[in-house]
N, C-alpha and C positions, 0 to 999 in steps of 0.2 A: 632418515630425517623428514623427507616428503609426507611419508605415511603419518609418520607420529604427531607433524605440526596440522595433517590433516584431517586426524582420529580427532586431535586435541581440540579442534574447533566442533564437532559432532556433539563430544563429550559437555563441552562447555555448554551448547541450546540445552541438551538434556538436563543437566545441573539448573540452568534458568526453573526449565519445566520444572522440577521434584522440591527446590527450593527457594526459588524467585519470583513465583508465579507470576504477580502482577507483572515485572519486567517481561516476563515472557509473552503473556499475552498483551501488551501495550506495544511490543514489539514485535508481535508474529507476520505483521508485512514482511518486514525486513531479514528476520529470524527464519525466514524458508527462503529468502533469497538467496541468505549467506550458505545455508546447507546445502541449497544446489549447488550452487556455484563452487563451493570447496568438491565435491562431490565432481563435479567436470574436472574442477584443475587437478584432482588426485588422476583420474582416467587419463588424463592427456601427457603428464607428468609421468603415472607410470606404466602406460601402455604404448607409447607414443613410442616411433614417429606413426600421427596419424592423419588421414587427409581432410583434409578441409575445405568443399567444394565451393565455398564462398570466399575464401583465402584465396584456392586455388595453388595449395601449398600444403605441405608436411609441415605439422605442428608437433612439438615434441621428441625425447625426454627432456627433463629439466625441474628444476625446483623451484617452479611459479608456486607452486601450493605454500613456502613457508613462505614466502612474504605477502603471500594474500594473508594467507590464516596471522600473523602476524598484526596487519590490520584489519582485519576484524577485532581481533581482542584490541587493539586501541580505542577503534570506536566504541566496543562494547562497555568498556570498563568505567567510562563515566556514570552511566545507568546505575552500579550498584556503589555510588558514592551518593548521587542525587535522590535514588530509591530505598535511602539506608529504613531500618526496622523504625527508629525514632523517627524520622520524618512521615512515613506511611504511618505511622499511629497519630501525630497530628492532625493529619488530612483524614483521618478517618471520622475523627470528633467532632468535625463540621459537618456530617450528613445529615440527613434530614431523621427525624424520630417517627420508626412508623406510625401511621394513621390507619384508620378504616380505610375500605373502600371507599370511592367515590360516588358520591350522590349521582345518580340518572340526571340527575339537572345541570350537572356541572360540564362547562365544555373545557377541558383541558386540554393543553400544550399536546401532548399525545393526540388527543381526536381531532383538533384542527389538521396536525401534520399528515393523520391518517386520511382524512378527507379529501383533502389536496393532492397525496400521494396519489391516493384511489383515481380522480381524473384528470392527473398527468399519465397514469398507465394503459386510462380508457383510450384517451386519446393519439398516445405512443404506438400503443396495437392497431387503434383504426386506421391510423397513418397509416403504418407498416403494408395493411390488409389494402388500403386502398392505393398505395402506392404500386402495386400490380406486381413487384420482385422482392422477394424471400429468398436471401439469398444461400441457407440451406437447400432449397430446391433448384434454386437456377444454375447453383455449383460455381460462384465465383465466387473471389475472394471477398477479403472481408472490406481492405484497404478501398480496393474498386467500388464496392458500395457506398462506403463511409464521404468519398469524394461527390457522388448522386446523391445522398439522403438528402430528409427537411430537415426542420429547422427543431424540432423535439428530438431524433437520432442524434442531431450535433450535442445537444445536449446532453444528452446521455453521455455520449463521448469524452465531452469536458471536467460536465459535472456528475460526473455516474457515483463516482468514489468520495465525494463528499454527501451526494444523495444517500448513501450504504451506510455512510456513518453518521450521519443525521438520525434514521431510522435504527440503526443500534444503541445510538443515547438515548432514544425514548423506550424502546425496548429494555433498558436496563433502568432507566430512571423510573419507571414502574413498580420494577423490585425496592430499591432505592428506598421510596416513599411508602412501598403497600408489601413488600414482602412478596409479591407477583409480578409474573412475567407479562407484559402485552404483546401477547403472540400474534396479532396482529399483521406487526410490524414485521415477523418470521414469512409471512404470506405474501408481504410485499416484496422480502429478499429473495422469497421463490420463484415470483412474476418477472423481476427482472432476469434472475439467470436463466428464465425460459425463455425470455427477448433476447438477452445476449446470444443465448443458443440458436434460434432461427436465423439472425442476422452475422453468421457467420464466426462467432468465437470460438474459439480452440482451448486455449490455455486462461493466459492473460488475466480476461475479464474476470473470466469467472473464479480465479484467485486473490484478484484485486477486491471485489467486493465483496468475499465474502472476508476477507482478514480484516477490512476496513468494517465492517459491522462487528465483528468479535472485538475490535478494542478497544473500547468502551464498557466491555464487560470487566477489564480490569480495575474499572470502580467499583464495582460489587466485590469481587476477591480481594480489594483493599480494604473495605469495610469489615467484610468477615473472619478477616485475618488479623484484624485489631484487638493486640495483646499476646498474638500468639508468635509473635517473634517473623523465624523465617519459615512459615507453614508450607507443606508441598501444595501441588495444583490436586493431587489424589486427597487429601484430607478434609480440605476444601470444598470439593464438588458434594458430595452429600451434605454441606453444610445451603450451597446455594441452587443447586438443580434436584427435582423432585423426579417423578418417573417420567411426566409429561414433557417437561423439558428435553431430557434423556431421548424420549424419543423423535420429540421433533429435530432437534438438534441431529438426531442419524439418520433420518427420513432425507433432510434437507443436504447431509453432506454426503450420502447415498448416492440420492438424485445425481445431483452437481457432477459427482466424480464418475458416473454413467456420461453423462451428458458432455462430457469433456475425455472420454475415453473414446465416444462414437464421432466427437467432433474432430477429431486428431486422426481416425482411421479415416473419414467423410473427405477431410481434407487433402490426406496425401493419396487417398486412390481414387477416387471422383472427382475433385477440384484440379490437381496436379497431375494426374495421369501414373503414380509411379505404381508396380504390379510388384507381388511378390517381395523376393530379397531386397529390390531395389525400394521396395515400400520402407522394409525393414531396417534396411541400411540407414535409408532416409530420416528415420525416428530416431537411429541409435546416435545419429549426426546434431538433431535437434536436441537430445536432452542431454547428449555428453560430451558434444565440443563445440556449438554455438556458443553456451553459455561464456564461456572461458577464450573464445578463439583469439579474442581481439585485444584481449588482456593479457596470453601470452607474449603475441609479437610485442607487444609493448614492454612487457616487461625483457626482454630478451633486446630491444633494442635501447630502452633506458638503465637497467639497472645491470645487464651484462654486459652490452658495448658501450654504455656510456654516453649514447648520443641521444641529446635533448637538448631543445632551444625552447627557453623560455618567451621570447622575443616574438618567436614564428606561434606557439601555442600559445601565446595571449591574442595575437592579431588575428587567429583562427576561430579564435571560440570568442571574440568580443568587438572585435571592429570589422574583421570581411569573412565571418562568415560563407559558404554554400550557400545556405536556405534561413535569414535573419527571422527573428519569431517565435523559430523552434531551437529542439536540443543539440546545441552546435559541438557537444563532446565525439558523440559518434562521427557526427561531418567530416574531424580532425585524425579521429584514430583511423576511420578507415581509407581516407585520403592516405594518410602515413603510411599503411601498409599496404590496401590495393592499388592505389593510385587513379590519375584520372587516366580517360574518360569514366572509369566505372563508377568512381565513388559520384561525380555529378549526378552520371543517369539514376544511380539506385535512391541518391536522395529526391530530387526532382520528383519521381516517379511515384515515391512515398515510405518507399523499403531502407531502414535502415538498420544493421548490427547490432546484436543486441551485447550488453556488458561496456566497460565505462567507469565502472569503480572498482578500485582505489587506482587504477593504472592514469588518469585523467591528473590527481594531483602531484604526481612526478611528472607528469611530462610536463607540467606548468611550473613548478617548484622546483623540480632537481630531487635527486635521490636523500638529499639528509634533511632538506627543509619540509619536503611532504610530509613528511611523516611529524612535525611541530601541525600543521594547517589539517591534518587527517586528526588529532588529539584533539583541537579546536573545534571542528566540527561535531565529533562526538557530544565534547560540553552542550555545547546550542544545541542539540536536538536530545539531550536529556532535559537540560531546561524547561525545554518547550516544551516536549511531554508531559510534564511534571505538572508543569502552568495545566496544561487539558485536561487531566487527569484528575488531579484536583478542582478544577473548575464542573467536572461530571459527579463531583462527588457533591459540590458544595450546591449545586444545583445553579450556576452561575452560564447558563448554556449560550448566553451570546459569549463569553470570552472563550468557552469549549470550541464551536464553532469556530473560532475566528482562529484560538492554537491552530486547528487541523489544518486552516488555511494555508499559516504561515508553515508548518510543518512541513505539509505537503512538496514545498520545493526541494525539504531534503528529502523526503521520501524518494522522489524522482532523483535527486543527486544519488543515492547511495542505489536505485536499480539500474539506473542508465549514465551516469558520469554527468550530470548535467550542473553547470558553475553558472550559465549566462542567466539563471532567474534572477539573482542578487542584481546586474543590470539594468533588470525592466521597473522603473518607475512606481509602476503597478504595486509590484511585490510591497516597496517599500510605503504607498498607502494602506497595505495590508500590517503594515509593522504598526505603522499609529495607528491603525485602526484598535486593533489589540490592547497595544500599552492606554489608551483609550478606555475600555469595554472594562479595560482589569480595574480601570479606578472607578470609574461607575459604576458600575456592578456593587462592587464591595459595597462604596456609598452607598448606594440604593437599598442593599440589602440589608443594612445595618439600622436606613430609614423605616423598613419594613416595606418598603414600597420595590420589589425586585424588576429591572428593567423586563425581561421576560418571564411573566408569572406561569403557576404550573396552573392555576386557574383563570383562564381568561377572561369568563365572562359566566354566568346561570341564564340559560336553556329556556326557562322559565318566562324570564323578564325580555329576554332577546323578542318570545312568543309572543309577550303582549305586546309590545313596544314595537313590533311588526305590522301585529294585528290593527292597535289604535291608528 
């Protein structure tokens, strides 16, 4: 049973791939989390008992794997309700109707974005360079740095992953309009994973931004796909990637995955000190029972012993907190299992457990109601894709932007278990900001007059009006 609800979840991202494309790549954040993560709980599930030096505890056998894999397809399965063939063919018919090239004179959305990008990276690196510690050469960690950086690294930190997909809508909104790519924008993705790489990232980063700049590309395979029903991702690609693309696109996922192979070995035998088997051990610990450690105990103490307090897990993640600010789901699961002093020192400190979903909404809900509040959540973040998606297609890029905003909290919900953004005030001016942008925009665009045009301004007129 383990195996097969665990295969079945493998089978299903692939099926996305050959058949759903656009879901797939609209979802491939998320879509490689769930495969890891199934991919741990099978190893711990049926290799186990196995130890877990962060637990400090023998994890496993047991049959975490079907009730993950279980939710997953809950959440998954709004996507191909919301993504049906007749709605992707609607949102295809409001794209924009290729044109020529653009005039040398015209400064467009694309070249302002690129301009700016350009001397937020000069200045990112100068920083960097002038700040005296690189911290691939000094050999600490990444977290230790991120606490000393300025004021351009925070931002990277914050906003790295909205920066990634900002820069993949105009990369794609290119094609969009002209049937070409702005590779550009490919150079700027590369500059950053070479920053991420110096300043210490491993994994993480450099998955996070590059999946956040691919999806956006599922406005183009939604357009290309219009009429042809449920097209594969393989039939497709020669219809929207030429050789050039082909090859940058493996040049850049080359790179990356060198560059996060050297930073994973950098890390556990220069940074960390660990030699040999103990190196090895060390990795086989991070990619096969991190993932999962913290969602077994949980599942093993909610859904097999039965013990859960709604009462103690709401007061945990929304009124007292560990560390108020941040993601209060880990604070609670690892409190629950390791206990204190340690879970204090490891949050304080900046270290926290990674995994948090779907184990987060049973311990809050109870074993029969999570699973109503896990179906829920699916919906709203098909929704809101949908909203983005189409908003990339219609060329409506403040409301694009502003989906990913709100997005974003479940994105973080569904890799780290995190509930307390819904809380922060914030969030919810990002909701009217949204329902907002969604009416004006339309308006506006219906006016002719589009709140953010792809043509700002002519080059031209900018020169004399300068000059005079």
């Amino acid at each position: 049973m383990t195996l097969l609800a665990g295969v079945s979840v493998l089978l299903f991202i692939v099926w996305l791939g050959l058949f759903r494309s656009t879901i797939f790549v609209c979802l491939a954040f998320l879509l490689f989390t769930f495969a890891w993560r199934t991919i741990s709980s099978l190893y711990i599930d049926l290799s186990g008992p196995v130890f877990s030096s962060q637990l400090q505890m023998y994890i496993g056998p047991g049959v975490m794997t079907v009730f993950q894999s279980v939710a997953y397809f809950v959440t998954l399965i709004p996507f191909l309700w919301v993504f049906n063939s007749a709605a992707l063919d609607e949102w295809a018919r409001s794209a924009p109707t290729p044109e020529p090239r653009a005039r040398h004179s015209q400064l467009t959305l694309s070249d302002a974005t690129f301009y700016a990008s350009v001397l937020f990276l000069v200045l990112l690196f100068g920083a960097l360079i002038q700040g005296g510690v690189i911290p691939l050469f000094a050999k600490i960690e990444r977290w230790t740095f991120n606490e000393q950086a300025n004021v351009l690294h925070g931002f990277v930190i914050e906003r790295g992953d909205m920066l990634c997909f900002w820069w993949g809508t105009m990369f794609v909104a290119e094609w969009l309009r002209r049937q070409r790519y702005d590779y550009r924008f490919l150079g700027l993705l590369a500059a950053m994973i070479f920053y991420i790489f110096l300043v210490g990232g491993r994994f993480s980063p450099f998955y996070r931004y590059c999946a956040f700049f691919v999806i956006p590309f599922s406005a183009a395979l939604l357009v290309q796909a219009r009429g042809l029903g449920s097209a594969s991702l393989f039939s497709l690609m020669p219809r929207i990637a030429d050789r050039r693309i082909v090859l940058a696109g493996t040049s850049v996922i080359a790179a990356t995955a060198a560059m996060i192979a050297f930073a994973l070995y950098w890390n556990l035998t220069r940074v960390r000190g660990f030699e040999g088997e103990a190196a090895r051990g060390a990795f086989v610990e991070r990619v096969l029972v991190q993932p999962s450690e913290i969602g077994w105990a949980s599942y093993q103490r909610v859904l097999v012993n039965g013990d859960w307090d709604a009462r103690h897990a709401f007061d945990a993640l929304f009124e007292r907190p560990i560390v108020a600010g941040r993601n209060t789901t880990p604070q609670f699961l690892m409190s629950e299992t390791i206990g204190e002093p340690r879970t204090t020192e490891h949050i304080t400190g900046g270290f926290q457990f990674a995994g948090g979903f779907p184990e987060i909404f049973f311990e809050l809900f109870g074993p029969y109601f999570g699973w109503i509040f896990l179906l829920g959540a699916g919906w709203l973040t098909a929704l809101i894709s949908a909203v983005m998606i189409r908003s990339i297609v219609a060329e409506r890029y403040l409301t694009a932007a502003l989906s990913f905003y709100v997005l974003y909290g479940f994105y973080v919900m569904y890799i780290g278990g995190m509930l307390n953004f819904v809380a922060t005030p914030t969030y919810w001016v990002k909701i009217a900001a949204l329902f907002a942008a969604i009416v004006m925009e339309e308006r506006a665009q219906r006016l002719g007059r589009p709140i953010l045009p792809w043509v700002l301004a002519d080059r031209t007129r900018l020169f004399r009006r300068s000059a005079v």
